[in-house]
C-alpha positions in Angstrom: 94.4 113.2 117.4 96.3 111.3 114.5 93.5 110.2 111.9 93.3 106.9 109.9 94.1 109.2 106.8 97.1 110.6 108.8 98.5 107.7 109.0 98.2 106.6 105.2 99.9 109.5 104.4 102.2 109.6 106.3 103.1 106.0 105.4 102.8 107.0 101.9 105.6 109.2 102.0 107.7 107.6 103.9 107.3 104.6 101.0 108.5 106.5 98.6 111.8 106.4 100.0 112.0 102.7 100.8 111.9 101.8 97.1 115.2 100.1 97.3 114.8 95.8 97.4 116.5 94.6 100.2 119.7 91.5 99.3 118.9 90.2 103.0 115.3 87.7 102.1 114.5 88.0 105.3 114.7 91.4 106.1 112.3 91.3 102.9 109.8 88.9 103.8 110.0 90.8 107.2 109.6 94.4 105.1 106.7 92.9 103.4 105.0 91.5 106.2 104.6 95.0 107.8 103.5 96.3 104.5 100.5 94.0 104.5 100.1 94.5 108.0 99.8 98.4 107.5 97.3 97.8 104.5 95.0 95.5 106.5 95.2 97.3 110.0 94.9 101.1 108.2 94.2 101.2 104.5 91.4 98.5 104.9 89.5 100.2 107.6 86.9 102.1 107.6 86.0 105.6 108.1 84.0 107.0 110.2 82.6 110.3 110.5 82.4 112.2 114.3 78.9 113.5 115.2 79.9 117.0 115.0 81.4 116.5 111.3 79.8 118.2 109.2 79.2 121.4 111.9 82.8 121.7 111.8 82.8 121.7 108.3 80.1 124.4 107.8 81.9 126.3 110.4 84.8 126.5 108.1 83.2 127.7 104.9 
């Protein structure tokens, strides 16, 4: 199962490579619309923990 984290991340890196501006304005605007899309629908929500959290994490200590 893909986390909330996972997915920042993963968007993360793939950002780095889409540094370039685009000439096209609307494949900007467009470009820019997803970014704050991404932000609001992962980066802005929150996280939970599972029930069985912090077993798992004393079983891996």
């Amino acid at each position: 199962m893909i986390s909330t984290l996972h997915i920042a991340v993963i968007f993360y890196s793939l950002s780095q490579f889409i540094i370039d501006k685009i000439e096209d304005p609307n494949e900007e605007l467009l470009r820019w619309t997803e970014i704050i899309c991404l932000k609001k629908d992962v980066y802005c929500k929150e996280f939970k923990f599972t029930s069985n959290h912090f077993d798992e994490k004393k079983l891996l200590r």
